[in-house]
C-alpha positions as CSV (number, residue, x, y, z in Angstrom):
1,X,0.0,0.0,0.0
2,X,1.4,3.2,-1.1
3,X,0.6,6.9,-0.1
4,X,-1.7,7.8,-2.9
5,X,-3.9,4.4,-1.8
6,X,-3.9,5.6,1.5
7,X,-5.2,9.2,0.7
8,X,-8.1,7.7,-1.5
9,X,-9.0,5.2,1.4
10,X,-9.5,8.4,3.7
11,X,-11.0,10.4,1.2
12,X,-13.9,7.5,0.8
13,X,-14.1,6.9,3.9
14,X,-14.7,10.6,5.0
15,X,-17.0,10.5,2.4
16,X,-19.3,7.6,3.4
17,X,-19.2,8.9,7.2
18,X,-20.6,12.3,6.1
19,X,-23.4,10.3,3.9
20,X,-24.5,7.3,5.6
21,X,-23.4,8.5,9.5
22,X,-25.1,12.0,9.4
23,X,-28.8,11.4,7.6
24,X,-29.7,7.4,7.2
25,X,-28.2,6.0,9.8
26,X,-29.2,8.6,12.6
27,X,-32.9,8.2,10.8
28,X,-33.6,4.7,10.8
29,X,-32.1,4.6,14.5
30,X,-34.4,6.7,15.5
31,X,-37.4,4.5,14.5
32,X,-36.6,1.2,15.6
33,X,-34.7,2.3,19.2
34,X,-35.1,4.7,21.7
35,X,-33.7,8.3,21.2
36,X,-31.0,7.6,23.9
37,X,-30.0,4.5,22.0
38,X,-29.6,5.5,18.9
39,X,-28.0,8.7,19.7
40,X,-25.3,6.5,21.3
41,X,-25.0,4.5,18.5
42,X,-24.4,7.4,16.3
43,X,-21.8,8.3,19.0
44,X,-19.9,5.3,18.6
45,X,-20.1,5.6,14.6
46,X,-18.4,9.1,15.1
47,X,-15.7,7.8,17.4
48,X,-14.4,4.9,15.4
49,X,-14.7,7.2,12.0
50,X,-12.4,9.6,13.6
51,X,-10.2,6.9,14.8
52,X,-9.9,5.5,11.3
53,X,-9.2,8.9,10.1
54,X,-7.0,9.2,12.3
55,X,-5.1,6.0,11.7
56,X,-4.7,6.6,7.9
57,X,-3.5,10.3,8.5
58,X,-0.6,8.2,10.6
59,X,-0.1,5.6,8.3
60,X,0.4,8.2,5.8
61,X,2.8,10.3,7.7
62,X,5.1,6.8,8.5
63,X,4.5,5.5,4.8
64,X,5.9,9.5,3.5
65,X,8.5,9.5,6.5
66,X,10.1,5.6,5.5
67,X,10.3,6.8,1.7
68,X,11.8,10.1,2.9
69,X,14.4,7.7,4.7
70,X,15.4,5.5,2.3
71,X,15.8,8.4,-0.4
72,X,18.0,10.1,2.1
73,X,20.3,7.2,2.5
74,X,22.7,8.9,-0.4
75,X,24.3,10.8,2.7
76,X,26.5,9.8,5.1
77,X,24.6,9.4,8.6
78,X,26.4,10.0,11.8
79,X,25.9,8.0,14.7
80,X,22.1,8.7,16.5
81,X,21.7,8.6,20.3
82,X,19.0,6.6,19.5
83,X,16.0,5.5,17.6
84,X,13.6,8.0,18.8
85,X,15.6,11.5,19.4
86,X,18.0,11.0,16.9
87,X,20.9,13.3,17.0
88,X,18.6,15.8,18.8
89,X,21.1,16.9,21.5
90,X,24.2,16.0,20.2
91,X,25.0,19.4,18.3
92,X,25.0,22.0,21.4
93,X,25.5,25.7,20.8
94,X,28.5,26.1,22.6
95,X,32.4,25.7,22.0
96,X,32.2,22.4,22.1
97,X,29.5,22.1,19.7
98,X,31.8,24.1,17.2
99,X,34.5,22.2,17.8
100,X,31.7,19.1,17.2
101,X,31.3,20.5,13.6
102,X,34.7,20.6,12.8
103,X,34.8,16.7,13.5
104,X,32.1,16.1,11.3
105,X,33.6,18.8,8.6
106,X,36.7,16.3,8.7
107,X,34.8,13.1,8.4
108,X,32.2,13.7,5.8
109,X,33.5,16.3,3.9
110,X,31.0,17.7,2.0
111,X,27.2,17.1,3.6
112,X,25.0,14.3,6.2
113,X,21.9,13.7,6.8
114,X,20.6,15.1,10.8
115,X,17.9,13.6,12.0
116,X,15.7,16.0,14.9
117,X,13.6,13.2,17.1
118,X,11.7,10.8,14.5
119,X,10.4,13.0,11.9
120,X,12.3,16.1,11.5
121,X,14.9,15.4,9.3
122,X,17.5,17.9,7.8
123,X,20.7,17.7,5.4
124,X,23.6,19.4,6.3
125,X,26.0,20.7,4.0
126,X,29.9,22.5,4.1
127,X,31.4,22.1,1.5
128,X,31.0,24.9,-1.7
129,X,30.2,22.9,-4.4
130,X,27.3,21.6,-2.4
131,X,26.0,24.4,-0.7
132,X,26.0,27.0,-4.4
133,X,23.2,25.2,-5.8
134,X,21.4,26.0,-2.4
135,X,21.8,29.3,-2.5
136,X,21.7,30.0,-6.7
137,X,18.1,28.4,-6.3
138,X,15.5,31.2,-7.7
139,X,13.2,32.6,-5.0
140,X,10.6,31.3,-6.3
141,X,11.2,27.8,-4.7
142,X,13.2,28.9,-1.9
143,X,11.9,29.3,1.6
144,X,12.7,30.3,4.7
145,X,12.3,27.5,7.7
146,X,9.5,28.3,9.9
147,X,11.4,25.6,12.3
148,X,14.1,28.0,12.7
149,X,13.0,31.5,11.7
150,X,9.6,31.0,12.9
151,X,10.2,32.3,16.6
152,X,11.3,36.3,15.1
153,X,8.0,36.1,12.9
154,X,6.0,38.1,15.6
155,X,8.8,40.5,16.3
156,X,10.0,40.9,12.8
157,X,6.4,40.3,10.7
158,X,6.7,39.8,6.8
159,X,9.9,41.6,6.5
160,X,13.0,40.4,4.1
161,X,14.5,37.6,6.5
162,X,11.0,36.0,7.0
163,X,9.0,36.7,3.8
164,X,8.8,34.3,0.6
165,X,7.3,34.1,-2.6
166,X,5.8,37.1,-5.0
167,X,5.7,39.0,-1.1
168,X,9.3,39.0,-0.8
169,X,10.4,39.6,-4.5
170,X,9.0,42.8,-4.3
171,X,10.2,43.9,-1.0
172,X,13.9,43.2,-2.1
173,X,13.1,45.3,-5.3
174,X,11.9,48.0,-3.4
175,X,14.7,47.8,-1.2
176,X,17.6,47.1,-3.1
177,X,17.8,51.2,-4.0
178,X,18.1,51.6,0.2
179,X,21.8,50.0,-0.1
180,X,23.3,52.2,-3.7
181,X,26.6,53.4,-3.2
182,X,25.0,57.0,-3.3
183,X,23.0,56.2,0.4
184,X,26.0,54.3,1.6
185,X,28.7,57.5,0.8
186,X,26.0,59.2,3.4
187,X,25.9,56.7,6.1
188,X,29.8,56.6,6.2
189,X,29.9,60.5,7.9
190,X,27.8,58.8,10.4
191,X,30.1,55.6,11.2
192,X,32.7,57.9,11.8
193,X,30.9,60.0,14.8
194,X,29.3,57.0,16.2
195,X,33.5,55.6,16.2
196,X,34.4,58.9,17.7
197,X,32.0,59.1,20.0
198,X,32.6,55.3,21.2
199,X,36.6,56.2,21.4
200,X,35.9,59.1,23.2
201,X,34.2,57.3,26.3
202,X,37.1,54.6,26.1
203,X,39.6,56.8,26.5
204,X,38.1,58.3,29.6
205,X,37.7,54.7,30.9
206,X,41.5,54.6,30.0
207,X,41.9,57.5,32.4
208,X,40.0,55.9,35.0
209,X,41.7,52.9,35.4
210,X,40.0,50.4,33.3
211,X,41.7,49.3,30.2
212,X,40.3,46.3,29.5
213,X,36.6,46.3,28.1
214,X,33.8,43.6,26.6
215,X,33.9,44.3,22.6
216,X,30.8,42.7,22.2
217,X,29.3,45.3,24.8
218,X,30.4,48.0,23.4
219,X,30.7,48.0,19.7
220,X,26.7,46.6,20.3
221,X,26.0,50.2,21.5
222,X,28.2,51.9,18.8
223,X,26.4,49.5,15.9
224,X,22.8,50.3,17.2
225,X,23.7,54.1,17.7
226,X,24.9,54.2,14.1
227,X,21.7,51.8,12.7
228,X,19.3,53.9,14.5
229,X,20.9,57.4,12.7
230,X,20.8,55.8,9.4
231,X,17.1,53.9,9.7
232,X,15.4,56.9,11.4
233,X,17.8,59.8,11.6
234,X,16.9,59.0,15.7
235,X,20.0,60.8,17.9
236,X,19.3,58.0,20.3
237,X,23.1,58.4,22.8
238,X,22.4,54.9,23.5
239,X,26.3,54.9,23.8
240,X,25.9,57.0,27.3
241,X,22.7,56.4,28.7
242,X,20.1,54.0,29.0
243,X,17.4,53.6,26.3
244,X,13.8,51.7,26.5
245,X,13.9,51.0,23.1
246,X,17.6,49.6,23.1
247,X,16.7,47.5,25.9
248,X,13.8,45.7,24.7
249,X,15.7,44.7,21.3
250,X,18.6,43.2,23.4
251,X,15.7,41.1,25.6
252,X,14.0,40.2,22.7
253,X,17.0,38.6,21.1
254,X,17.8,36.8,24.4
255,X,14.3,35.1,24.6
256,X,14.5,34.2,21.1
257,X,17.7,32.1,21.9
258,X,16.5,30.7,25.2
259,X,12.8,29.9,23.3
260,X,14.9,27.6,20.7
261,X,16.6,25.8,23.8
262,X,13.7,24.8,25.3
263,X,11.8,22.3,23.4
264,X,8.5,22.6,25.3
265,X,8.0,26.4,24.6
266,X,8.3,25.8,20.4
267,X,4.4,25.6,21.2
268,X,3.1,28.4,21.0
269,X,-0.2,27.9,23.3
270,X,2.1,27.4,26.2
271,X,4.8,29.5,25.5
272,X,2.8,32.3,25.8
273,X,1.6,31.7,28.7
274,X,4.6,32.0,30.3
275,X,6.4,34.9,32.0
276,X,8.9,34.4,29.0
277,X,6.4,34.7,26.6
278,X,4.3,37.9,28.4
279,X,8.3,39.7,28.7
280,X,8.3,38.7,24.8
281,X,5.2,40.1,24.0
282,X,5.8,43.5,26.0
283,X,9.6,43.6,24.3
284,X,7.7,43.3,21.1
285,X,5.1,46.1,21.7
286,X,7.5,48.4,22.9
287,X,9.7,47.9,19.8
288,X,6.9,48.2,17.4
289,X,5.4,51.3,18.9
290,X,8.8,52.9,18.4
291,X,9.0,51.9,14.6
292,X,5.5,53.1,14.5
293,X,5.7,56.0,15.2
294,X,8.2,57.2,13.4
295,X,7.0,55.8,10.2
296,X,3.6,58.0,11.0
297,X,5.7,60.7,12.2
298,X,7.5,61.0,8.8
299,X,4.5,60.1,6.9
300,X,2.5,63.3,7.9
301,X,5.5,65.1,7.5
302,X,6.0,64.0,4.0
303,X,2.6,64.6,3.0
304,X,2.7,68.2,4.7
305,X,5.4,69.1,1.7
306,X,3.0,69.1,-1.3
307,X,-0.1,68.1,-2.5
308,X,-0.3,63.9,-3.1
309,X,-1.0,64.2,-7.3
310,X,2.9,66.3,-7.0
311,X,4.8,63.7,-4.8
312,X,5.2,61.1,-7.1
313,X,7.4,63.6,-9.5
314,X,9.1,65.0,-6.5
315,X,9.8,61.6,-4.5
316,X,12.8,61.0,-6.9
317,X,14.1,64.5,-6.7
318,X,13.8,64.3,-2.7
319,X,17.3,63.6,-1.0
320,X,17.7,60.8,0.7
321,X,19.0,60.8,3.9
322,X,17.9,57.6,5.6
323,X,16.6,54.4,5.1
324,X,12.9,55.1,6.2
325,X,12.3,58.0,3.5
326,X,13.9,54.9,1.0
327,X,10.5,53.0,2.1
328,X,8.6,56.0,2.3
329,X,9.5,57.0,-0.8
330,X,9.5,53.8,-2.9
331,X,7.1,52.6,-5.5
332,X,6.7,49.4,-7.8
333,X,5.9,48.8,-11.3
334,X,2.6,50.0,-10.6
335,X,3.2,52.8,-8.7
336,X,2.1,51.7,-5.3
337,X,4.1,51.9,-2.6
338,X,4.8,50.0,0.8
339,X,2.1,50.0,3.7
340,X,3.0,51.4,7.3
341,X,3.0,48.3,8.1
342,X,5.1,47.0,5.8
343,X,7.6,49.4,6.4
344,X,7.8,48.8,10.0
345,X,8.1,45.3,9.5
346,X,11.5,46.5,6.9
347,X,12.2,48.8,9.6
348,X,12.6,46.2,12.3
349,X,14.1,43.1,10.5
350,X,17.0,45.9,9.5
351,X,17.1,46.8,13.0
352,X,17.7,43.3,14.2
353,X,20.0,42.4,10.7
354,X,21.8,45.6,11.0
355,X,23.4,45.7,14.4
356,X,24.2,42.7,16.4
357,X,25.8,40.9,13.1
358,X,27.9,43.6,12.3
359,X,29.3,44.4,16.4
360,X,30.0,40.2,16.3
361,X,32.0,41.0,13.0
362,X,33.9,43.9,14.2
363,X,34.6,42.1,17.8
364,X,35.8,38.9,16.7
365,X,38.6,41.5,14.0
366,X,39.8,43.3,16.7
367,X,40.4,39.7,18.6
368,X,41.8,38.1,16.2
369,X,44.2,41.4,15.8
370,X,45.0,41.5,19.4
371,X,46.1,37.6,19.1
372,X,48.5,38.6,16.1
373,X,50.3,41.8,16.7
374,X,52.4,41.7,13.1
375,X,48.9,41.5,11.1
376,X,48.0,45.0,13.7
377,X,50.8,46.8,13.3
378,X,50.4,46.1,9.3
379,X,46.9,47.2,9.0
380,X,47.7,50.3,11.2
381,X,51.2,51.5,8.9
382,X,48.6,51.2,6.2
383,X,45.7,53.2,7.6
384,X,48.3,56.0,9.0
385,X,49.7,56.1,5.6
386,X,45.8,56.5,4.3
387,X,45.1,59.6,6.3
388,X,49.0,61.1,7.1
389,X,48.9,64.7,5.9
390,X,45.0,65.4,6.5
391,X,43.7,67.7,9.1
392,X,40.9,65.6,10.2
393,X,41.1,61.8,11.1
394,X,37.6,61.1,8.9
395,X,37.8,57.7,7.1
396,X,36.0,58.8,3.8
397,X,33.8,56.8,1.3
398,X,36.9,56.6,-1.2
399,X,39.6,55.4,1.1
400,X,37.2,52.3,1.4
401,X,38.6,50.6,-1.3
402,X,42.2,51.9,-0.6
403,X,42.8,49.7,2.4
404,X,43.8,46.4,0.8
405,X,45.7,44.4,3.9
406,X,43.2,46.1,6.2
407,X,40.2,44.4,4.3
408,X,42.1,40.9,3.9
409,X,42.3,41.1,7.6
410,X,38.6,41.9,8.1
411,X,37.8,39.0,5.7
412,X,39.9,36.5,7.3
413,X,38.0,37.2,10.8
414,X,35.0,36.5,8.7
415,X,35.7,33.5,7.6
416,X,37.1,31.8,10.8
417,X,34.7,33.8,12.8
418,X,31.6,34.3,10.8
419,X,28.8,36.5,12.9
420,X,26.1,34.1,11.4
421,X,27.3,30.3,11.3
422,X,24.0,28.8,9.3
423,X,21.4,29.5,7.5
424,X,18.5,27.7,6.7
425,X,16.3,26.7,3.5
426,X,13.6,24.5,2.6
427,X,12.8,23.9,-1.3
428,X,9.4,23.8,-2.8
429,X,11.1,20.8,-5.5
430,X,13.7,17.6,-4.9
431,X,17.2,19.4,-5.3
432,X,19.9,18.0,-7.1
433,X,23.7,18.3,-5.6
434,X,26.8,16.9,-6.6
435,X,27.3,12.9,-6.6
436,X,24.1,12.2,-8.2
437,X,22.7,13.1,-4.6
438,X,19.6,14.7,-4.3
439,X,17.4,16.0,-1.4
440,X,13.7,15.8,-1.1
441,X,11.3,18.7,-1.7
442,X,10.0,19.6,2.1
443,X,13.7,19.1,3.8
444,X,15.1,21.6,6.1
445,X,18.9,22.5,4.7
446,X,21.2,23.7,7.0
447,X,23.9,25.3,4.6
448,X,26.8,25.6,7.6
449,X,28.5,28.9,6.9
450,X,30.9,27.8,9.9
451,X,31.8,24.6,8.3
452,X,32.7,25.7,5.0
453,X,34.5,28.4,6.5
454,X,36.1,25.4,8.2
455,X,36.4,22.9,5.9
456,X,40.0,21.9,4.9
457,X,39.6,20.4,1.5
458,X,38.9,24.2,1.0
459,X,41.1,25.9,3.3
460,X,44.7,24.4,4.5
461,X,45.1,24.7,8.0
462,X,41.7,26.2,9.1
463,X,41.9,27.3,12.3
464,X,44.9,29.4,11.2
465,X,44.3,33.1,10.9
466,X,46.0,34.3,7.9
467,X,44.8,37.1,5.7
468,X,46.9,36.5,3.2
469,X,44.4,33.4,1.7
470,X,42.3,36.3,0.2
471,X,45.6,38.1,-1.6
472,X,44.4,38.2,-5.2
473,X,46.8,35.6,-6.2
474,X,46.1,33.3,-3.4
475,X,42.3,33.6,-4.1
476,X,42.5,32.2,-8.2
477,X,40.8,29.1,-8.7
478,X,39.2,29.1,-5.5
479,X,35.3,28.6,-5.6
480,X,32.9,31.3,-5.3
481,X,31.0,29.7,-2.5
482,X,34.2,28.7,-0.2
483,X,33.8,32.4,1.6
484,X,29.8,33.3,2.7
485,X,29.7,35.3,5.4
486,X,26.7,37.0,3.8
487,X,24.8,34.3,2.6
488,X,24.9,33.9,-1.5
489,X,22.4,34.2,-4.5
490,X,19.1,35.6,-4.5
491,X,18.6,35.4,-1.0
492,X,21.8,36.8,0.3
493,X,22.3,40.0,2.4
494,X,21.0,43.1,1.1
495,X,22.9,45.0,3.7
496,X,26.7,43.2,2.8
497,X,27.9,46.4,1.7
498,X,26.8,48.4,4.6
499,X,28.0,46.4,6.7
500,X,31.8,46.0,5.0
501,X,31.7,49.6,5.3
502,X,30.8,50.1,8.9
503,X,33.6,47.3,9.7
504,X,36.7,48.9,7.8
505,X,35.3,52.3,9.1
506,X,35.1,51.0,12.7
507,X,38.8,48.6,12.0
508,X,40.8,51.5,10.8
509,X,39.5,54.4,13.5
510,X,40.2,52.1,16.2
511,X,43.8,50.7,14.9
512,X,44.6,54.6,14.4
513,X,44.0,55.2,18.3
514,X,44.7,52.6,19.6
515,X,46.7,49.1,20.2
516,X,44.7,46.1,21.2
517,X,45.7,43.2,22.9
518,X,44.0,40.3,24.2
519,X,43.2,39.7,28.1
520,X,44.8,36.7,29.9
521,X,42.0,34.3,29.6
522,X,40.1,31.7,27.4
523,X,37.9,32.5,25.0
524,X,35.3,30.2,24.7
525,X,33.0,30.7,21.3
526,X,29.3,31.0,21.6
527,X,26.9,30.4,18.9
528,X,23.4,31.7,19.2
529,X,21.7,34.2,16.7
530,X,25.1,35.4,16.5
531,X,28.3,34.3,17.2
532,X,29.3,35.5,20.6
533,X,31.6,34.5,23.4
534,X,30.9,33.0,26.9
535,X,31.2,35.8,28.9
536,X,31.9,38.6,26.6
537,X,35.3,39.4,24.4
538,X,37.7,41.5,26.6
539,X,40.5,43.4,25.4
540,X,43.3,45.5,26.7
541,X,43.4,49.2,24.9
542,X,46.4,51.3,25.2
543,X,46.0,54.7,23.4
544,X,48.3,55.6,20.8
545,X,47.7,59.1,21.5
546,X,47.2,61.0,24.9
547,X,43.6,61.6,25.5
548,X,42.9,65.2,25.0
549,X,41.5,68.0,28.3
């Protein structure tokens, strides 16, 4: 008996239940036994039709789980704790648990099938030639996991990360002009004050005795400061005092994480329910009124300028000068533009995207900097040679791309420290990778941005740091796919290039005024959302240059 059997089975029976159960059979009951009787009977009828129902929708589910198996046995499988779980368990998110992917980087090379408990089955790949046809798959029959994604949905809505489909499509073509090199030369003015003003408290901290600080604290605060200037032109000075708003997106991103550790809270009708899920909810609200707001704020004020028939011509000779009046302002083949609530759903997915990833990125550089002194004093001799004869200390849009050791440097961190270490997909067809092997429409696949990053068919000596594997001559011949920090093809990061420009920014500023070294202690990775470390990222700072009265 096959699947299709097994759907026309319940499909007939259904059928005859609804006929036979519901008018002839309650009738003639009804005339040959007392009420009571025959409404029992009808009773039993009902329970034993839903069991049977029942019973087919089960054997259907095992029949489409065993072919699922056996059409998965093309990849290797690593050992299962058992039966039932699986490898549920096995793959932790901590140090060890990286150090766990490495093992199975080295073993199977390329890809292996994961199995979550009995029926949640995923494909893990790390290795480029398997994970490009991933992520060159049109967006038309790619998909974001709701296993994975689906906890940010009520925080971040139908935005970019979460959306699919026709929805999506149009988002990202509406969004793309937010991310032209003419809006990023603006935003760079602002990475440079948000720097400054982040230097400036560390150098009275310096004064006061303590030289060693958490990175990941605060370049958070200096990434946020600079998101919220170039979202909503919002002077938040989240960088020296305390903000609601700020707050409630760094509790919202901790409940997410401790949400996916807890098995029992994936259900929604308990979850919120809890205290976690109330705190959730009020995080959310807060957040969203914020966005609101704004969007309403600049809305009216928008529509104060002119006369609606006059601000279709006008919206493309309006300057730009953040990416709200980008949304505001945008408009599709047909002229219609995004709802308020679709651009407060754009709004807070690039909050979320924007800051955390790029403060892991920058953190883990000026780490991997402090552990190699040579590569530091390098990238600094280049940066002082960059700005020697100026007046002003600015790092401007064109010395970007005139930093070439600097931005090997910033890649290498990338790749052995990539701020996002997976993403996943699900595929609305069977997709085919190399070795003949191909994986079944409706499985989750994990493309490991960690374990290509790691894997050393592609890169000699992984857990080396050395910048010079993305010198142009090193890099010939090497595959397109073997270095993804931002994701690749149609779904990658819209905001790549804002970010590389924020991190050379932040990089050369910091290496300008000051020597990092690392503190005397382990550093134990930490992969959540981001990739963290156990107990913050501490470095030593010693000012190059005396801080001023």
């Amino acid at each position: 008996m096959n699947i299709d059997t097994i759907h026309e089975l319940e499909r007939s029976w259904a059928k005859w239940v609804r006929k036979r159960m519901g008018y002839k059979l309650e009738g003639l009951l009804s005339h040959v036994l007392p009420s009571s009787i025959a409404s029992w009977g009808v009773l039993q009828l009902c329970v034993l039709a839903v069991l049977l129902v029942l019973l087919l929708r089960v054997g259907r589910l095992l029949l489409k789980y065993s072919s699922n198996i056996r059409r998965l046995r093309c990849f290797a499988q690593p050992p299962k704790r058992n039966w039932l779980l699986g490898h549920l368990g096995i793959m932790r998110n901590t140090e060890e648990g990286l150090q766990s992917v490495d093992e199975l980087v080295k073993t199977y090379k390329h890809s292996c099938a994961w199995f979550l408990g009995p029926f949640y089955t995923l494909i893990r790949l790390f290795h480029p030639d398997y994970i490009k046809p991933l992520l060159l798959a049109s967006a038309s029959v790619t998909y974001k996991d709701e296993l994975f994604y689906g906890f940010l949905r009520p925080w971040l809505g139908q935005g970019l990360l979460l959306s699919n489909g026709e929805h999506w499509s149009r988002h990202r073509r509406l969004l793309t002009p937010a991310f032209h090199f003419d809006i990023l030369k603006n935003y760079v003015t602002i990475f440079n004050k948000s720097t400054d003003i982040m230097h400036e408290k560390w150098c009275r901290l310096v004064e006061e005795g303590q030289n060693c600080l958490d990175m990941f604290e605060q370049i958070s605060l200096m990434t946020l400061h600079s998101l919220l200037k170039c979202t909503f032109s919002y002077d938040s000075n989240c960088q020296e005092h305390p903000s609601e708003y700020i707050a409630a997106i760094y509790e919202l991103s901790t409940l997410v994480v401790q949400r996916e550790h807890r098995m029992l809270y994936h259900w929604d009708w308990l979850y919120w329910r809890t205290d976690e899920g109330r705190r959730f909810r009020r995080a959310c609200a807060m957040v969203h009124r914020f966005t609101a707001n704004i969007v309403q704020k600049r809305r009216a004020a928008l529509n104060q300028q002119q006369e609606p028939e006059q601000q279709s011509r006008s919206s493309k000779a309006k300057k730009v000068t953040d990416f709200i009046d980008v949304l505001l302002l945008s408009r599709d083949e047909d002229g219609n533009g995004l709802t308020d609530e679709e651009i407060k759903a754009e709004a807070d997915t690039f909050m979320f995207e924007g800051h955390d990833t790029t403060a892991s990125g920058i953190s883990w550089i000026l780490y991997n900097l402090a552990l190699h002194p040579d590569h530091q004093d390098r990238c600094r001799a280049e940066v002082d040679a960059l700005l020697q004869g100026r007046d002003s200390e600015e790092i401007e849009w064109n010395d970007l791309s005139n930093l070439p050791y600097t931005t090997m440097c910033i890649k290498e961190s990338l790749r052995l420290h990539p701020p996002v270490t997976a993403v996943t997909r699900r595929f609305a067809q069977d997709m085919t990778v190399p070795g003949g092997r191909v994986i079944p429409q409706g499985n989750i696949c994990l493309v490991s941005i960690y374990g290509t990053h790691h894997n050393p068919d592609i890169w000699p000596n992984p857990e080396v740091y050395d910048p010079m594997r993305f010198d142009p001559e090193n890099s010939k011949g090497r595959s397109s796919h073997a270095f993804v920090p931002f994701s690749a093809g149609p779904r990658n990061c819209i905001g790549q290039n804002f970010a590389m420009a924020e991190m050379k920014v932040v990089v050369a500023l910091t290496l300008l005024r000051f020597r990092v070294t690392p503190r005397d202690s382990e550093v134990r990775r930490l992969p959540e959302l981001i990739l963290r470390a156990e107990r913050g990222l501490w470095l030593r700072l010693e000012p190059r240059i005396p801080p001023k009265d």
